[in-house]
Backbone bond lengths (Angstrom), bond angles and torsions (degrees), N, CA, C in turn:
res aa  C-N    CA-C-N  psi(-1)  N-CA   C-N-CA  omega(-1)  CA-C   N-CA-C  phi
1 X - - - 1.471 - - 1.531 109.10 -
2 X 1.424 128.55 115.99 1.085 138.43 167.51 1.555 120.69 -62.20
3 X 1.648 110.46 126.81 1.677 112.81 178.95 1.341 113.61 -99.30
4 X 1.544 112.77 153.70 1.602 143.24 -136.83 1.657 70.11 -100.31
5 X 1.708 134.28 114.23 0.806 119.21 131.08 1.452 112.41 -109.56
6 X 1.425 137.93 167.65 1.460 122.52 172.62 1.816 92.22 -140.40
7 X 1.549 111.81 149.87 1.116 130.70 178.04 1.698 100.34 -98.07
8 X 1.905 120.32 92.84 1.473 94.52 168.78 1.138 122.58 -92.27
9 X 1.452 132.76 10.98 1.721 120.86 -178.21 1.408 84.23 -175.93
10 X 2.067 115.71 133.63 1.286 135.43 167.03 1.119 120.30 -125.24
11 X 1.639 114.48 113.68 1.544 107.38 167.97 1.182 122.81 -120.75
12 X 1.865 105.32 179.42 1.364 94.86 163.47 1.090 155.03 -95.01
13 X 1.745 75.15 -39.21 1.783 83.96 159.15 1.708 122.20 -109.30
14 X 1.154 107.50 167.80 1.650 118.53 177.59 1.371 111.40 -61.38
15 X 1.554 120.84 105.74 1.441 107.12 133.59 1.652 130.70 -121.75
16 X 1.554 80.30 154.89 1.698 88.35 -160.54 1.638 113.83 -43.97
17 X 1.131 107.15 -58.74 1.782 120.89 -172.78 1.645 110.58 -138.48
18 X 1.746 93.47 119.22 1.639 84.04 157.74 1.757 88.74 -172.12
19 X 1.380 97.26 169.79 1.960 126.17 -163.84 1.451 89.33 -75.60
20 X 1.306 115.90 137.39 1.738 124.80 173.01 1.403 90.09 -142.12
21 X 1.726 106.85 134.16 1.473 116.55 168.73 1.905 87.47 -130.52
22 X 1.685 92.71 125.70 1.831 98.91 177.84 1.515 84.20 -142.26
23 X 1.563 91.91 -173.47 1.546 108.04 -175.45 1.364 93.51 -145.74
24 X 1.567 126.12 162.85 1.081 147.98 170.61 1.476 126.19 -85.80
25 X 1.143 127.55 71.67 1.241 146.07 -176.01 1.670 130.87 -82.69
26 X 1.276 116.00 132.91 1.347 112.55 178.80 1.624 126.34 -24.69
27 X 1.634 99.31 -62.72 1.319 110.85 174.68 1.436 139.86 -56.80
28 X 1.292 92.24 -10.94 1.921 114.40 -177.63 1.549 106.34 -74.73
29 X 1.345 120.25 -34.41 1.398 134.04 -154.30 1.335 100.68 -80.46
30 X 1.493 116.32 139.54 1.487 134.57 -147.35 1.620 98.11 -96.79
31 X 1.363 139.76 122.73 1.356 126.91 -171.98 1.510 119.54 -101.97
32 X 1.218 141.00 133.99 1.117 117.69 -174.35 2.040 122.20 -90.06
33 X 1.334 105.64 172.27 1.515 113.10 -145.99 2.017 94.04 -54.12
34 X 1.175 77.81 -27.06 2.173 85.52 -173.51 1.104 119.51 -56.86
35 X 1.940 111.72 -33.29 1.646 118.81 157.07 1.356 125.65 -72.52
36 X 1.293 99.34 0.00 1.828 100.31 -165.20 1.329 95.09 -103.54
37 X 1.832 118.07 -57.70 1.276 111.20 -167.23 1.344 121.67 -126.81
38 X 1.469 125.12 160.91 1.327 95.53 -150.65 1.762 115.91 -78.64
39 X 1.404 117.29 -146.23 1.367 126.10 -145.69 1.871 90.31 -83.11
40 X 1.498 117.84 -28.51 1.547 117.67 -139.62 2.351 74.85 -103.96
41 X 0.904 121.94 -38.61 1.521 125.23 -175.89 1.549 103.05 -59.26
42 X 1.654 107.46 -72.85 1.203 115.37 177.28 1.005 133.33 -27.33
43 X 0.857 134.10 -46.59 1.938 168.53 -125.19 1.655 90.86 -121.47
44 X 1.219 128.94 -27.54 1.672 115.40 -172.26 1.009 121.77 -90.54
45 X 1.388 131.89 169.30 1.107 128.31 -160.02 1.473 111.43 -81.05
46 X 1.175 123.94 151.44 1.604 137.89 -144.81 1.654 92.96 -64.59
47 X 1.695 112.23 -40.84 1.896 108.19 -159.10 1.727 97.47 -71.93
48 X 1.742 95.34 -22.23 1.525 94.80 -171.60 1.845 124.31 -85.17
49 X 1.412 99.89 -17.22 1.299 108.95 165.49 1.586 129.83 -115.71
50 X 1.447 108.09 -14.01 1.446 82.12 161.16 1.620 148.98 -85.28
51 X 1.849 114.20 34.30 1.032 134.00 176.99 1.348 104.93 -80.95
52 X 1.777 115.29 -20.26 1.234 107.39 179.34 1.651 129.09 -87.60
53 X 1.484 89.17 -7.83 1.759 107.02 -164.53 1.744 110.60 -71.27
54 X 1.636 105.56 13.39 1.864 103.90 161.95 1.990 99.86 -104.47
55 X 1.257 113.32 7.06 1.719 107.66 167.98 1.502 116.71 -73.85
56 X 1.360 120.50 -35.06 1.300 118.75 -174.75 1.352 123.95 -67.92
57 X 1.598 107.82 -39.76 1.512 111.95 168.44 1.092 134.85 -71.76
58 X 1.485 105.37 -16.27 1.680 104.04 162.27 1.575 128.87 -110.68
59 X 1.678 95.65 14.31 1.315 88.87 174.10 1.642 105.16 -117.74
60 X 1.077 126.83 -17.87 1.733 130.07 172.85 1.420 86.02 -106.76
61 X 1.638 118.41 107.55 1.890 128.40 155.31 1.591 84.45 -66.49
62 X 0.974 165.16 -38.74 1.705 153.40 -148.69 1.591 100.14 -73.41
63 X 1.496 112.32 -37.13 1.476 111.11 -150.37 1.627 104.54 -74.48
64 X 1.095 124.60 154.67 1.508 127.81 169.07 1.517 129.10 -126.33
65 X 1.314 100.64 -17.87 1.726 124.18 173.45 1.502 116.40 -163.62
66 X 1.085 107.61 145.53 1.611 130.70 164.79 1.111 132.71 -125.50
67 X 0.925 139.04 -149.43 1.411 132.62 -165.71 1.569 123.67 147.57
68 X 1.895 123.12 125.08 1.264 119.15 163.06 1.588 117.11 -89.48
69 X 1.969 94.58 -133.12 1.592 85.60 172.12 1.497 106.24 -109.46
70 X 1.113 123.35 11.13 1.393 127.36 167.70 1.623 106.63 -117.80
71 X 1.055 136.59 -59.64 1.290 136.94 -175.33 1.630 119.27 -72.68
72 X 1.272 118.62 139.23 1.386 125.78 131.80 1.330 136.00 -77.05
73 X 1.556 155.70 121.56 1.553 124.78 -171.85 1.842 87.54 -135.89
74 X 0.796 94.31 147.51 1.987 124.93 172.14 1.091 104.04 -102.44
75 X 1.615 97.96 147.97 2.032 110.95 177.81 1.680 95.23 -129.62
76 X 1.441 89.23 111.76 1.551 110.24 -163.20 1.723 99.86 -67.70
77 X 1.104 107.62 -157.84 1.585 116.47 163.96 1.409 130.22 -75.24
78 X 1.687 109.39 -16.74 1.375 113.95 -171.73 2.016 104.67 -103.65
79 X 1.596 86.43 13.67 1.865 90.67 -151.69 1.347 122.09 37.76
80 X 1.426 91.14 82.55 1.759 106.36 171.93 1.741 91.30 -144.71
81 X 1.519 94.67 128.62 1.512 116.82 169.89 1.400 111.99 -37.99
82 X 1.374 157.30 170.97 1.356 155.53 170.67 1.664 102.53 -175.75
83 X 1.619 110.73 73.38 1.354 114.16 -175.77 1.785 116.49 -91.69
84 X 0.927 109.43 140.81 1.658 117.25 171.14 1.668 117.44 -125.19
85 X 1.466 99.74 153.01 1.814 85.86 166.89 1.150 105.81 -75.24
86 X 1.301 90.64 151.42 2.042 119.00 173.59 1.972 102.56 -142.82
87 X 1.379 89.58 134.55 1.666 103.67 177.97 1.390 100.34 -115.02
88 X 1.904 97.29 117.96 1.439 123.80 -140.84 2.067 68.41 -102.36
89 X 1.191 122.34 32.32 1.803 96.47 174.09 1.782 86.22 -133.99
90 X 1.065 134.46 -20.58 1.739 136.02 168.89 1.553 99.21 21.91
91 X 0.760 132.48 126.65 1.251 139.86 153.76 1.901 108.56 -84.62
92 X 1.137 128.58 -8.96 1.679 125.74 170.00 1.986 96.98 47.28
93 X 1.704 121.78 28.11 1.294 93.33 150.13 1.539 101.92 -140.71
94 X 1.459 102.03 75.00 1.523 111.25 150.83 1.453 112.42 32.02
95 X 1.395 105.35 71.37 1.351 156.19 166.40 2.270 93.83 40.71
96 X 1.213 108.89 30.93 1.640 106.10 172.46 1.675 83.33 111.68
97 X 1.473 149.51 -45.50 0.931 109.88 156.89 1.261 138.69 -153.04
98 X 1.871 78.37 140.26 1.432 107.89 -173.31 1.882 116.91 -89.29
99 X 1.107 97.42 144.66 1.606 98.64 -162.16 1.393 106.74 -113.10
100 X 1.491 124.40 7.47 0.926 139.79 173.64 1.399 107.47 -88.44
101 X 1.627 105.64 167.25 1.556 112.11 -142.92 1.481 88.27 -128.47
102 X 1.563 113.76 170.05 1.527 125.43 178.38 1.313 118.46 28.68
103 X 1.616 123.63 57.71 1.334 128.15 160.63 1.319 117.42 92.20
104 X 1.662 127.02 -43.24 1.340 135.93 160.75 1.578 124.27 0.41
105 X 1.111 107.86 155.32 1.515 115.65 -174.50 1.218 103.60 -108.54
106 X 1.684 111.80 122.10 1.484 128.49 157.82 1.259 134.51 -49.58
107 X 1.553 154.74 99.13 1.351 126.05 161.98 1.163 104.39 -125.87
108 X 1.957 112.96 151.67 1.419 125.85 -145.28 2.182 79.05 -123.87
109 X 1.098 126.21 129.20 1.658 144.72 155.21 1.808 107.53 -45.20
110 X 1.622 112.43 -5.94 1.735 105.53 160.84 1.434 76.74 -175.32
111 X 1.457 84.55 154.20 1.532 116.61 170.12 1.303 114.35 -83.97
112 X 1.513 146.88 -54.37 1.050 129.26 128.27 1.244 160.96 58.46
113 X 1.570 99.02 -128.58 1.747 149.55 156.40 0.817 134.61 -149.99
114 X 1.737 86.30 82.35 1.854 112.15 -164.20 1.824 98.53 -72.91
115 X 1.345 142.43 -178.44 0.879 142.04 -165.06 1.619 99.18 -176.67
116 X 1.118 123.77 -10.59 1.537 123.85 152.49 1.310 115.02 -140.14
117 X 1.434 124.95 168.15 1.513 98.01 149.18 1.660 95.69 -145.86
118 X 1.332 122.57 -179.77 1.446 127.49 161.70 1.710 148.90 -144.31
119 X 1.230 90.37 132.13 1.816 93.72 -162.18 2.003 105.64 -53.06
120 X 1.346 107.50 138.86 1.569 117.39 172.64 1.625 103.10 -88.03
121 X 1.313 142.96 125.46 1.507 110.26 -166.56 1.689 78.18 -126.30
122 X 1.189 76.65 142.08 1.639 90.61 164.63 1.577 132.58 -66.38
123 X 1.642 117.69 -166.85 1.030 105.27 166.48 1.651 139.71 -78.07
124 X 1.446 120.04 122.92 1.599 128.73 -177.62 1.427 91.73 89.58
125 X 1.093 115.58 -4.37 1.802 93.28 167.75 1.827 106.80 -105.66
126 X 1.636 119.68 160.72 1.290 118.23 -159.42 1.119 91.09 -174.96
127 X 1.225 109.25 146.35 1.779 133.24 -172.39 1.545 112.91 115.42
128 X 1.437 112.24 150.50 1.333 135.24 -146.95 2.016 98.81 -72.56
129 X 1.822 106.95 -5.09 1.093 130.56 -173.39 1.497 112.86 -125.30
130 X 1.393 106.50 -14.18 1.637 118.02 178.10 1.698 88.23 66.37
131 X 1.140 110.20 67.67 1.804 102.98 -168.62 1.640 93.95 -131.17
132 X 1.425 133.76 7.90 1.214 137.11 -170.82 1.710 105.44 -129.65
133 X 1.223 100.28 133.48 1.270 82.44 168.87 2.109 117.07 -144.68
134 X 1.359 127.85 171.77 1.064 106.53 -161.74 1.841 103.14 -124.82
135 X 1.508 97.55 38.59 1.724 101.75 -172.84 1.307 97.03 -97.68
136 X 1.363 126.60 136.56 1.605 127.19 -171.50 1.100 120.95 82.26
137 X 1.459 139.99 -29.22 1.177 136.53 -134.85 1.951 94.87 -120.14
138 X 1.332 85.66 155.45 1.659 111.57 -171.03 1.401 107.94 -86.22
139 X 1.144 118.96 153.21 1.611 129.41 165.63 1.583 113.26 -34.96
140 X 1.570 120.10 84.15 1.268 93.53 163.14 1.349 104.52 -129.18
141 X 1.698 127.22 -144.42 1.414 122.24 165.75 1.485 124.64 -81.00
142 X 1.310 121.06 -13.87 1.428 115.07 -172.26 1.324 90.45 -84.93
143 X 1.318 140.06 -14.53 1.800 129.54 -160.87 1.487 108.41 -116.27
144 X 1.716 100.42 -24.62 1.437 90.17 151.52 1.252 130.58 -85.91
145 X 1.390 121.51 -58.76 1.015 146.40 -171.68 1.680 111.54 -59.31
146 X 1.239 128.35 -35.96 1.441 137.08 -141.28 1.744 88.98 -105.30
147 X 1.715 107.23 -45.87 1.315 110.63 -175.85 1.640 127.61 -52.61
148 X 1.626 107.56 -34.52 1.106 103.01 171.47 1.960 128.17 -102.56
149 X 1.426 90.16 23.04 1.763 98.02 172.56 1.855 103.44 -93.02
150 X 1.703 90.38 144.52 1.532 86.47 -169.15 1.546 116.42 -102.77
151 X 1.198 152.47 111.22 1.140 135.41 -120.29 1.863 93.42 -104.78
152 X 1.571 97.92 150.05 1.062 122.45 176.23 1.426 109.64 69.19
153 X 1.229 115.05 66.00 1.819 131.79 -154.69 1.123 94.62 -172.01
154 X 1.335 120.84 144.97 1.376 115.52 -153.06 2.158 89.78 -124.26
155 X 1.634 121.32 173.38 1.210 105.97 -149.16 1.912 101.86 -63.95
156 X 1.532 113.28 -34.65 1.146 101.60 -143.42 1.933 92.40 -89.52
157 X 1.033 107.42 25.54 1.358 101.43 165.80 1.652 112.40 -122.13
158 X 1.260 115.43 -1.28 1.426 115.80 166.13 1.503 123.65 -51.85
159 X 1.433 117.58 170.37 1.622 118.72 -163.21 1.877 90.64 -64.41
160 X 1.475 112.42 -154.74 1.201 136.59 140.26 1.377 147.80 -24.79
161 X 1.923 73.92 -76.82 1.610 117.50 173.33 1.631 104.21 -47.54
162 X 1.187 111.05 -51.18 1.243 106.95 -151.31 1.742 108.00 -83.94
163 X 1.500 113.96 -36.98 1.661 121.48 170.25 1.841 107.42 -73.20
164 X 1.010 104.42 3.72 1.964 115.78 172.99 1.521 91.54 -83.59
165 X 1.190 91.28 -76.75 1.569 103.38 -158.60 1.969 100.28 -55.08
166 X 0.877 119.39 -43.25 1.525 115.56 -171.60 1.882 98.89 -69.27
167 X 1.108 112.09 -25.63 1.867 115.61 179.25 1.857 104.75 -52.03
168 X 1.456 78.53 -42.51 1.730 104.59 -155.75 1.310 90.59 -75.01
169 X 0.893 131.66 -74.79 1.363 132.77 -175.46 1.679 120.86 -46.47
170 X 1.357 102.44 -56.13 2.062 98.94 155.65 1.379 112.77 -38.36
171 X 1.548 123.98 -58.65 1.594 129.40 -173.78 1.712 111.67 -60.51
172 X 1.471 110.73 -37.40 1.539 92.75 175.71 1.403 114.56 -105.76
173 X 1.747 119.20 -4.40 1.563 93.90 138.19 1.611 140.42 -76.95
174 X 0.973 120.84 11.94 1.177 128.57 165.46 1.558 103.90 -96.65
175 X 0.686 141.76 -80.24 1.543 154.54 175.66 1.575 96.85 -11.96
176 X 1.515 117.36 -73.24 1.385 139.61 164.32 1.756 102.95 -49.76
177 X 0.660 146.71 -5.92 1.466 152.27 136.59 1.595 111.13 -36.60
178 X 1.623 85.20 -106.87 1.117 113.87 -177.49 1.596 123.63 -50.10
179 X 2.058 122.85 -15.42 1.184 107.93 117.28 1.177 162.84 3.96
180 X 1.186 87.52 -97.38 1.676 121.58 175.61 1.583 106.75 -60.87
181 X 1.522 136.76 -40.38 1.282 132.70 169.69 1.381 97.26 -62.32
182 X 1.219 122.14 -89.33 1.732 128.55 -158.95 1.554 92.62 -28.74
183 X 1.272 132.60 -48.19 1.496 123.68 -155.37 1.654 93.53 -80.81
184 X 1.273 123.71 -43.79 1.435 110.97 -160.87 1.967 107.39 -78.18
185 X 1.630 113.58 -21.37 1.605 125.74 147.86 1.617 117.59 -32.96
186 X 1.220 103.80 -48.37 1.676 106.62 -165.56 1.280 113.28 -88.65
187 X 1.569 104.74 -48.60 1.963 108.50 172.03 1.248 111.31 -82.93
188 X 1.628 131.63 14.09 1.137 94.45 168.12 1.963 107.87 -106.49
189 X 1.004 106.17 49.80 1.563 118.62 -160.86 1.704 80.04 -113.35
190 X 1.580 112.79 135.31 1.468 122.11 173.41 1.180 112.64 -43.75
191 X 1.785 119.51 -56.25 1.130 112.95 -139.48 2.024 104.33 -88.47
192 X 1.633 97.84 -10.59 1.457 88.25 167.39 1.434 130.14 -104.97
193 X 1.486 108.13 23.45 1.737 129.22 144.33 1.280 123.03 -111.16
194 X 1.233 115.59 53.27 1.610 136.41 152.21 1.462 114.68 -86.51
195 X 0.978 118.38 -8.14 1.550 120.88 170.35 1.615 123.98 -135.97
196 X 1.359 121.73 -178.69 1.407 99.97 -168.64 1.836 114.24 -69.92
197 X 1.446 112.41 -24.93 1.428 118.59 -135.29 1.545 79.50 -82.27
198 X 1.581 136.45 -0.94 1.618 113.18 -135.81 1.899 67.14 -118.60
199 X 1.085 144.45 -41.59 1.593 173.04 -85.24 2.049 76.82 -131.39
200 X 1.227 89.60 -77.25 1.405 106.23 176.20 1.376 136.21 -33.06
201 X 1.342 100.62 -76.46 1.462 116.39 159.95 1.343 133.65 -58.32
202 X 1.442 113.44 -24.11 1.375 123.44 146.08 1.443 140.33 -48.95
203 X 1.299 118.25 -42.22 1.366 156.49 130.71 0.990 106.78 -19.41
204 X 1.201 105.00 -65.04 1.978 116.00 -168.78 1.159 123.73 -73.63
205 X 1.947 119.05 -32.78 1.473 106.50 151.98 1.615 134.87 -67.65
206 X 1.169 125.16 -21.81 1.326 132.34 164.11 1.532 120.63 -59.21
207 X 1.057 91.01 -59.96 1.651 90.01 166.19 1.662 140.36 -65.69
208 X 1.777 90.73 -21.33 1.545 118.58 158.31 1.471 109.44 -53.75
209 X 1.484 108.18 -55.15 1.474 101.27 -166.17 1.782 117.65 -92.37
210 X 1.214 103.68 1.14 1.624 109.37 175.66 1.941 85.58 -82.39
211 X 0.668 109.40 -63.44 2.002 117.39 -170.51 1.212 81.53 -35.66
212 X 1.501 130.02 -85.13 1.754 132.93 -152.90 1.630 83.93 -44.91
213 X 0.927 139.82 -75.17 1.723 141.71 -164.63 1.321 116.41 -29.59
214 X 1.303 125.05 -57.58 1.144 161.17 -177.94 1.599 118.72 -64.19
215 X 1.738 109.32 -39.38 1.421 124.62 175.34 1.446 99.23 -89.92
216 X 1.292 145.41 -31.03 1.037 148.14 -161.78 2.056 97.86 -88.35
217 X 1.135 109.55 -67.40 1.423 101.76 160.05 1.431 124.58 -34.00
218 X 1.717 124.28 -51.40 1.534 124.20 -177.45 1.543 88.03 -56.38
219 X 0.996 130.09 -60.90 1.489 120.13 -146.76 1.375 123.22 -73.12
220 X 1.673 112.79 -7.15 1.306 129.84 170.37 1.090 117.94 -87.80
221 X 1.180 111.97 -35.12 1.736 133.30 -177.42 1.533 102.67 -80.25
222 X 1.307 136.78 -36.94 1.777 131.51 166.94 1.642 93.62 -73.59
223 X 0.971 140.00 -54.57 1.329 125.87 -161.29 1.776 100.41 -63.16
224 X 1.579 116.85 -71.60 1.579 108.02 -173.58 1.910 109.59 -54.98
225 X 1.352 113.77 -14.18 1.786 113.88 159.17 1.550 103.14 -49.91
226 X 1.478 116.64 -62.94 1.066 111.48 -131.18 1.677 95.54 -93.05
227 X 1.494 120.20 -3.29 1.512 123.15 -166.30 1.555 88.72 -113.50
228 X 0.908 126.49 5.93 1.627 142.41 172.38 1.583 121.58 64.25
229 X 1.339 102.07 21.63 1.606 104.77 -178.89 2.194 104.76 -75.89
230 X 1.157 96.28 13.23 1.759 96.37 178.38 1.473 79.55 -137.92
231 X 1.543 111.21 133.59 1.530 105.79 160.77 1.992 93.94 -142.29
232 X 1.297 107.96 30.28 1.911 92.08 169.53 1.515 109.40 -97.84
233 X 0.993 109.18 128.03 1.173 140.17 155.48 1.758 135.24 -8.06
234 X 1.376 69.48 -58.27 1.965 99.05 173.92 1.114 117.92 -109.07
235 X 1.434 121.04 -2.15 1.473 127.45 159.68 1.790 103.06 -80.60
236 X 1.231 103.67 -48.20 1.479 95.21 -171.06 2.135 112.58 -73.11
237 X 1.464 99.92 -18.64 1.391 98.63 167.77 1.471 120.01 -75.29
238 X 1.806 131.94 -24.79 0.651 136.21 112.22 1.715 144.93 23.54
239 X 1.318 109.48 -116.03 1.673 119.23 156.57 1.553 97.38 -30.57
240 X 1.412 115.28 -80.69 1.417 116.72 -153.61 1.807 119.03 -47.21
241 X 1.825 94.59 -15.40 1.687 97.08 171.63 1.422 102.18 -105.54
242 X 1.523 134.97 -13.17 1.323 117.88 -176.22 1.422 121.00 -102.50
243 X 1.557 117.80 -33.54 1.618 148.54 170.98 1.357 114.97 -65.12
244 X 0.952 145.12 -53.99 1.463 163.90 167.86 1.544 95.86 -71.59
245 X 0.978 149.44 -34.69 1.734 150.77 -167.69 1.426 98.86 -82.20
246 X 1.611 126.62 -65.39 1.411 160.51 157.20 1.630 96.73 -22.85
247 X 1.103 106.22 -62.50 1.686 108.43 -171.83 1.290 129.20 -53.86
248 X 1.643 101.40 -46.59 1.441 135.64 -167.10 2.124 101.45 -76.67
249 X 1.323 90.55 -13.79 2.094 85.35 -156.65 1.465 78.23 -112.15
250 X 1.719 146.59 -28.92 1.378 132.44 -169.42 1.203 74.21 -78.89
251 X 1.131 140.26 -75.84 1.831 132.16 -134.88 1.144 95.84 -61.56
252 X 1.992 136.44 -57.89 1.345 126.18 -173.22 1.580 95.89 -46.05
253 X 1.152 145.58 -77.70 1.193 152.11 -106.18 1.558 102.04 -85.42
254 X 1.788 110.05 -46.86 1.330 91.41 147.62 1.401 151.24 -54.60
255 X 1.258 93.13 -52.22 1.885 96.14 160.28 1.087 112.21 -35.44
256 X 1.438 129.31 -56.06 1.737 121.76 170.58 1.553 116.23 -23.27
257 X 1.881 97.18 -66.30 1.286 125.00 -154.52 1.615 102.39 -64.98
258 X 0.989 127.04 -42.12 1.744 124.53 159.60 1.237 124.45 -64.85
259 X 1.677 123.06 -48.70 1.349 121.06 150.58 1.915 119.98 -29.35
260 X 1.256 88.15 -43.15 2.044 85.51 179.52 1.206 108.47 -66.80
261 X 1.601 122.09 -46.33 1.304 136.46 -153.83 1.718 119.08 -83.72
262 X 1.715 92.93 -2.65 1.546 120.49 -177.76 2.052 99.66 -110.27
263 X 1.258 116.46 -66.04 1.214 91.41 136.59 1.448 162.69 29.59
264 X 1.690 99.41 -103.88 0.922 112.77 171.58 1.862 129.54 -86.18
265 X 1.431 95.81 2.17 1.299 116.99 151.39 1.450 143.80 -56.47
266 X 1.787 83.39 -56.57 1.375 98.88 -166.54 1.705 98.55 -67.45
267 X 1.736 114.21 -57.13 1.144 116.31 166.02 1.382 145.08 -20.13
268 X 1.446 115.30 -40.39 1.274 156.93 167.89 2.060 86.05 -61.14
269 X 1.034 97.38 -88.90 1.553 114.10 177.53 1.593 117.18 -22.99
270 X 1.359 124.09 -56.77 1.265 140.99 -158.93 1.765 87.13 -76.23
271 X 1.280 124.19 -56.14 1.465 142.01 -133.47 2.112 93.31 -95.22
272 X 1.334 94.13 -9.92 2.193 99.77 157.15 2.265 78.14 87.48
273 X 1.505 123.61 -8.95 1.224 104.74 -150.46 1.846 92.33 -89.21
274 X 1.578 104.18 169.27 1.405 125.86 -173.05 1.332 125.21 -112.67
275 X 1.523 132.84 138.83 1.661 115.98 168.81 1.416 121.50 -65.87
């Protein structure tokens, strides 16, 4: 039984990072020597037939790869064969270990003395570990934000998306700054915490500006996650129990703190009384 390999994109030279949109096409798919040649060629012994393995590339322009049970070979641009061994049984998890997460496929840059390697992550899963994933989960920043950083890419080669969103996020922590000061300037003056709302709102810029602090860190800390300049383990188990915890109790806590200050309005209101 012959295996489905397909060639979708060949180059020559190396580049480090860039966006590829291909499709999976008939013609891509790698054929083996049994379709190419006939039954009495095939069948011979490897020293004795692979003198023939530069016929295929110049006689099918369609073909792009082939393959025995030891070799892979490519049909370059000039159609000339360019075969290597390939081990058609790979297990794809980086030789026992794989450091990749939820099932994913391993590949190591040499077999060897590999010196990197990298997770393939499937679909809704994302991270430089395929260690995130976005099945179940609600609108937040790691599923927006995290999904479209490309890992092991450094910032100024990231999409759009991702130097948008970081613009945006500089502009309304600053904005949310300079907020949060002017307000915590005005309430923290005695005479406009004589009542509850001033008590409150006072409260509420401090804690405003630890959150901006705090959100501005998460969002630096998923991006160098996801471009892999952090790779411990227990740092990232970590954040995800202290950063995300932190986030969730300033934002409730304000909501409180306006809830009182709404409140203590209406009360104020009902009761004919004045600030």
């Amino acid at each position: 039984m012959f295996n489905n390999y397909y060639l979708i994109i060949l180059r020559e030279q190396i580049i480090v990072s860039a966006i590829i949109s291909t499709q999976i096409i008939p013609s891509y798919r790698c054929l083996s020597i049994h379709e190419l040649f006939n039954q009495n060629l095939s069948h011979r012994h490897l020293l004795r037939r692979i003198k023939y393995y530069q016929i295929p590339c110049q006689k099918r322009f369609d073909l792009v790869c082939f393959y025995d049970d030891i070799h892979l070979c490519l049909c370059d641009a000039f159609r000339r064969s360019n075969c290597f061994e390939f081990d058609h049984n790979m297990t794809y998890d980086c030789r026992g270990y794989n450091l990749c997460e939820n099932g994913v496929q391993c590949f190591e840059d040499s077999r060897k003395r590999p010196t990197s390697a990298v997770c393939v992550c499937q679909d809704c899963y994302y991270g430089s570990r395929c260690q995130f994933s976005t099945k179940g989960s609600i609108l937040s920043l790691d599923t927006i934000f995290g999904y479209q950083i490309r890992p092991n890419v450094d910032i100024t080669r990231q999409s759009y998306v991702v130097k948008i969103v970081l613009f945006v996020t500089m502009f309304i922590f600053i904005l949310g700054i300079i907020n949060s000061l002017l307000s915590f300037l005005i309430f923290q003056r005695e005479n406009s915490r004589t009542v509850g709302c001033g008590i409150y709102l006072f409260v509420s810029s401090i804690t405003s500006i630890i959150m901006l602090c705090i959100f501005m860190v998460k969002v630096w800390f998923l991006l160098m996650l996801q471009i892999g300049s952090i790779k411990s383990h227990v740092f990232t188990s970590l954040q995800c129990i202290s950063i995300d915890f932190l986030l969730r109790l300033l934002l409730s806590s304000n909501d409180w703190f306006y809830a009182w200050v709404a409140v203590e309005r209406a009360v104020n209101i009902f009761q004919g009384n004045t600030f």
